[in-house]
C-alpha positions as CSV (number, residue, x, y, z in Angstrom):
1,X,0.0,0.0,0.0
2,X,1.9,3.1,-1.3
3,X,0.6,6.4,0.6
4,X,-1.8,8.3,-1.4
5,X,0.3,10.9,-3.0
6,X,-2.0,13.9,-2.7
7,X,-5.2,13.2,-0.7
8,X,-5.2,14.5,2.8
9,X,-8.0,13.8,4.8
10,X,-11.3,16.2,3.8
11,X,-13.1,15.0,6.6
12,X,-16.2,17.2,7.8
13,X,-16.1,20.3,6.0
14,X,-17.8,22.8,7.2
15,X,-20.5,24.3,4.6
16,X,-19.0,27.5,2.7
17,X,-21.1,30.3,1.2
18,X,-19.0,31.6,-1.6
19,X,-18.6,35.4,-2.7
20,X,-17.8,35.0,-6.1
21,X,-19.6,33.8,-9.1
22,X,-19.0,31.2,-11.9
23,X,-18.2,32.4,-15.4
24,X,-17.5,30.6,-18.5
25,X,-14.2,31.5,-20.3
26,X,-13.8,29.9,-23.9
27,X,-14.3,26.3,-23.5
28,X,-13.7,26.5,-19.6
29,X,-15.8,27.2,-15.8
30,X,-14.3,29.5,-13.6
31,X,-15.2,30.9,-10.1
32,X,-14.3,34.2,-10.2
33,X,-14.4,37.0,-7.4
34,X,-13.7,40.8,-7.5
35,X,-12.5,43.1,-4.5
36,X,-14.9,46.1,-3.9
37,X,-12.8,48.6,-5.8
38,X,-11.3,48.5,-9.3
39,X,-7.4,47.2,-9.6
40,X,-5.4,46.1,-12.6
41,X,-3.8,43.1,-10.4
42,X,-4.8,39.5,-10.1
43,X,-4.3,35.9,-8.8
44,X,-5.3,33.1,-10.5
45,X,-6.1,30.0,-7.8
46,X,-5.0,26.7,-9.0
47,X,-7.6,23.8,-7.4
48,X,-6.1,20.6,-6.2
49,X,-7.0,17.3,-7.0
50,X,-10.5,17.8,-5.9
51,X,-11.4,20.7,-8.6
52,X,-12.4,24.1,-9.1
53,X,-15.6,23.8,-6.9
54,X,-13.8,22.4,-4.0
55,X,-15.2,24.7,-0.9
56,X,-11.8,25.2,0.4
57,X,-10.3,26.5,-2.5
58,X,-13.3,29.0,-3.5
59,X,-12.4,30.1,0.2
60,X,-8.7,30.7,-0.9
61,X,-10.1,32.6,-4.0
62,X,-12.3,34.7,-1.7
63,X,-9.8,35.3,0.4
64,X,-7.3,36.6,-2.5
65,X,-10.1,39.2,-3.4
66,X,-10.4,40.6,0.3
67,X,-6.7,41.5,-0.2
68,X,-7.2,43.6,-3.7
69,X,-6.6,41.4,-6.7
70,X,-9.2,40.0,-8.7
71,X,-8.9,36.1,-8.1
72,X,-10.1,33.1,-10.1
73,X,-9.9,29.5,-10.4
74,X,-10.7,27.6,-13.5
75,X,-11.7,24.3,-14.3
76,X,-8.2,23.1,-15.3
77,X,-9.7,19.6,-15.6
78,X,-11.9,20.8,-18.2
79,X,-15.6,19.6,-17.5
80,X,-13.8,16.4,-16.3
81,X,-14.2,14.4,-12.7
82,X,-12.1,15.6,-10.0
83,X,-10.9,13.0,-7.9
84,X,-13.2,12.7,-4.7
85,X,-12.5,11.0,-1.3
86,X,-14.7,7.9,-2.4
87,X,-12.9,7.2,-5.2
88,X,-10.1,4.1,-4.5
89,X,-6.1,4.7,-4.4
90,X,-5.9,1.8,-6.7
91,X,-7.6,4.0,-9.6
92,X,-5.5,7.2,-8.7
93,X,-2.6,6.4,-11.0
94,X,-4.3,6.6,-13.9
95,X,-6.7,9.1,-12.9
96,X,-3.3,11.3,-12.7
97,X,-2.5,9.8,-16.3
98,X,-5.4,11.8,-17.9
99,X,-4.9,15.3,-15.2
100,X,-1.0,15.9,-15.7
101,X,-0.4,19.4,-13.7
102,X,2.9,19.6,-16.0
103,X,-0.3,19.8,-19.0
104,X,-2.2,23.4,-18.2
105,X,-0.3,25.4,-20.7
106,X,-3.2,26.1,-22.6
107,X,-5.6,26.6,-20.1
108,X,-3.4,29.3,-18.2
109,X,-3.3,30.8,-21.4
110,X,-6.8,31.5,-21.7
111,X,-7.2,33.0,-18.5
112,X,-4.3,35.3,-18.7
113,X,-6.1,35.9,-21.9
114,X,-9.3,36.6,-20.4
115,X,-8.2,38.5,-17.4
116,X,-5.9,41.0,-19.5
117,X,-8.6,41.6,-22.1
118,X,-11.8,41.2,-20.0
119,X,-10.6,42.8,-16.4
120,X,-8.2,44.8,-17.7
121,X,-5.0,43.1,-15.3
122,X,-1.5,44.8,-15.6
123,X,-0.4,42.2,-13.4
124,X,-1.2,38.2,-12.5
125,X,0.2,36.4,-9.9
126,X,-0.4,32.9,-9.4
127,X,-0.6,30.4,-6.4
128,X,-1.9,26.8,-6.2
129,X,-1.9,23.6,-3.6
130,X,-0.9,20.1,-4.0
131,X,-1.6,19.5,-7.9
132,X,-1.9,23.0,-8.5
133,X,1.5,23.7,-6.6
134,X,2.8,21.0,-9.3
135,X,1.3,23.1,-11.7
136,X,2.5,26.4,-10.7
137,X,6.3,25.2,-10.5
138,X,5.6,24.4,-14.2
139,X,3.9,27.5,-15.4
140,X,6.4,29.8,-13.3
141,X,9.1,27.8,-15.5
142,X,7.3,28.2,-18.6
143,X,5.5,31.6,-18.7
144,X,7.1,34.6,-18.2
145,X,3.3,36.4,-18.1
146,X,3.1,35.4,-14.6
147,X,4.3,37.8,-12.3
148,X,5.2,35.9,-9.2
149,X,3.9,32.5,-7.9
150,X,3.6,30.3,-5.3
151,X,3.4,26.1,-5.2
152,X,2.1,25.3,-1.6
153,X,3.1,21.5,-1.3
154,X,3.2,20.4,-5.0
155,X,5.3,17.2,-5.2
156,X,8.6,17.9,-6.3
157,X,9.4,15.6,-10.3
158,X,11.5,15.0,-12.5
159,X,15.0,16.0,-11.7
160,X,16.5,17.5,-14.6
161,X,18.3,21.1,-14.7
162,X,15.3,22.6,-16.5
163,X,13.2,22.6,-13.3
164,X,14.6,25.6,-11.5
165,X,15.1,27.9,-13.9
166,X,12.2,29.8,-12.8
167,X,11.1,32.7,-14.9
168,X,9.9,34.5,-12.3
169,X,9.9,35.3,-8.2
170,X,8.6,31.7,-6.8
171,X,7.6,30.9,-3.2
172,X,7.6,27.0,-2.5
173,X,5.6,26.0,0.8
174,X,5.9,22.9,2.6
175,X,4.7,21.0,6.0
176,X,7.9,19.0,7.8
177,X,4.9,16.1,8.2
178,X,3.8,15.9,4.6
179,X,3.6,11.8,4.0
180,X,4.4,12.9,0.0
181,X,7.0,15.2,0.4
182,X,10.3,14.4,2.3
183,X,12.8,17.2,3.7
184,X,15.2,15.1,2.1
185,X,13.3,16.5,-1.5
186,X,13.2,19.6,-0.6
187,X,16.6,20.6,0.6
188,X,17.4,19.0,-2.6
189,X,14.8,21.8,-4.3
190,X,16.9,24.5,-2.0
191,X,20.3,23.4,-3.4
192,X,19.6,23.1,-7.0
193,X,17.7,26.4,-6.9
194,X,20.6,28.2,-5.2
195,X,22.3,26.2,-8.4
196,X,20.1,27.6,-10.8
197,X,17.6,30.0,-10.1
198,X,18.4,33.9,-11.4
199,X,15.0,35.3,-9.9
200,X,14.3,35.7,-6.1
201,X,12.9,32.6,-5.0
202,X,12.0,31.6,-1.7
203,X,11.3,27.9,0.9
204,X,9.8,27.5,3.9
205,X,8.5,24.3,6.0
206,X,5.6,25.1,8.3
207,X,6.5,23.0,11.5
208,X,4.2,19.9,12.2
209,X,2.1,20.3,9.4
210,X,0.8,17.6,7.1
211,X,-0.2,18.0,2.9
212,X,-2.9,20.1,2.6
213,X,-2.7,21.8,5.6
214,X,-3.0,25.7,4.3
215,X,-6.4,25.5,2.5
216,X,-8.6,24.7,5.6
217,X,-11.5,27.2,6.5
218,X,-11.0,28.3,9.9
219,X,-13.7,26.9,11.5
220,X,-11.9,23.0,10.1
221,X,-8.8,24.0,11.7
222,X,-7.3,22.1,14.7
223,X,-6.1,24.7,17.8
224,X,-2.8,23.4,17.6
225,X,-2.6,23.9,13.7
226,X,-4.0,27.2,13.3
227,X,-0.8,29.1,13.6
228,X,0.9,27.7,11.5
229,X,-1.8,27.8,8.7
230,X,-2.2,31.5,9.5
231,X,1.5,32.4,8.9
232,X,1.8,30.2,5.7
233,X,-1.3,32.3,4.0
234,X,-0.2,35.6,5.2
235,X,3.8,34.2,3.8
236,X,2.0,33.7,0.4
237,X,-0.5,36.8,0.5
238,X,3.1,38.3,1.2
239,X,5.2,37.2,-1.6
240,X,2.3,38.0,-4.0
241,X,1.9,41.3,-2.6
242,X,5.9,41.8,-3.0
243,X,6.0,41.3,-6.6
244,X,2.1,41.2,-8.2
C-alpha cells in the first residue's frame, strides 16, 4: 500500500457560502471573485485534485479578493471528474495519467487571456496547492506572463536542470509532516535552486504540518494547527503582494 500521494484527509467540512460567481471563459468554468474597488492586479487559484468547486479552494479565492486582486480559479480539468474522497487509491494512477499538472499550458493561457482583455489586469500572480503547486512550479518555468507565484506543497518531479530555472519570483511551501514530500526532496529543491535560479525565489517548512494543511477554512482548523496555517497564508499573500 503506497501512501496516497496527494489526498489529505477532507473530513467534515464545514458548509461555505461563496462570494464570487462562476463564469464561463472559452471552453472553460471558472469561479471568479472581484474586491470592492477597481485594480489592474490579479491571482489566479490553482484547485487541487478535488477541482475548481472544492469549498476550500473558493475560500482561498475569496480570500485573495479581500486582499485587492481580482482572483479566479478555473476548471483546469476541463468539465472532467475531480478526484473525490470515495474514489479508490488503486484508480488514482491513472486518474493522474489523464490530469498531468505539467499539462495546463493552454488553459493558463486563456485566462491570462481573459483577465488581460476582460478585467483589464496589468499584473497576475499565481498560487496553487498540492496538484496545483505541481502546476504552478511548471507554469512559473514556462511563462514569463506570470508575475510571481507560489506552489504550496506540489510534489517535487522529475529532476533535470530545467526545473529551476524559474522565470519569475517563486515561493515554495511545505509541511515538515507531509507523507508525499520528504525534507530530504526539498533541501534537494533549496540546493539546485541556489544552483540555478536567477529570480528571487524563496522555501519554507511550516513545522508539524501535514499536505494540505494551508487550505482549511478556519472553523476545520485544529487549535494546535491554526498558527501555522495563518502564517503560511499571510507568507504567500506576502510574496504576491511583493511582486504582483
Amino acid at each position: 500500500q503506497m501512501a496516497d500521494p496527494f489526498l489529505y484527509n477532507t473530513g467534515e467540512r464545514s458548509p461555505y457560502g461563496c462570494l464570487g460567481t462562476e463564469v464561463q471563459i472559452e471552453y472553460l468554468k471558472a469561479y471568479v471573485c472581484r474586491p470592492s474597488f477597481f485594480t489592474d492586479k490579479a491571482v489566479i487559484v490553482v484547485h487541487d485534485v478535488f477541482g475548481w468547486q472544492f469549498p476550500d479552494i473558493r475560500y482561498i479565492v475569496d480570500l485573495m479578493a479581500g486582499h485587492g486582486y481580482i482572483a479566479i480559479c478555473p476548471d483546469f480539468f476541463k468539465g472532467t471528474a475531480p478526484w473525490t474522497s470515495i474514489d479508490h487509491w488503486a484508480d488514482f494512477p491513472d486518474w493522474m495519467k489523464n490530469h498531468d499538472p505539467m499539462k495546463v499550458d493552454k488553459e493558463a493561457d486563456v485566462v491570462l487571456k481573459y483577465l488581460k482583455e476582460q478585467c483589464d489586469a496589468k499584473k497576475i500572480g499565481i498560487v496553487g496547492f498540492s496538484w496545483g503547486g505541481m502546476a504552478v512550479h511548471h507554469l512559473m518555468l514556462k511563462n514569463p506572463q506570470l508575475t510571481a507565484g507560489v506552489s504550496l506543497y506540489g510534489r517535487i518531479v522529475r529532476d533535470s536542470e530545467e526545473r529551476y530555472s524559474l522565470l519569475n519570483p517563486t515561493f515554495f511551501i511545505f509541511g515538515e509532516k507531509d507523507h508525499t514530500i520528504s525534507l530530504d526532496q526539498v533541501f534537494l529543491l533549496e540546493d539546485k535552486l541556489k544552483q540555478y535560479c536567477k529570480v528571487p525565489y524563496k522555501i519554507k517548512v511550516y513545522p508539524g504540518q501535514v499536505h494540505g494543511f494551508a487550505q482549511l477554512k478556519p472553523e476545520d482548523m485544529k487549535p494546535e494547527d491554526k498558527p501555522y496555517i495563518e502564517e503560511a497564508r499571510r507568507d504567500m499573500i506576502d510574496w504576491i503582494k511583493m511582486f504582483v
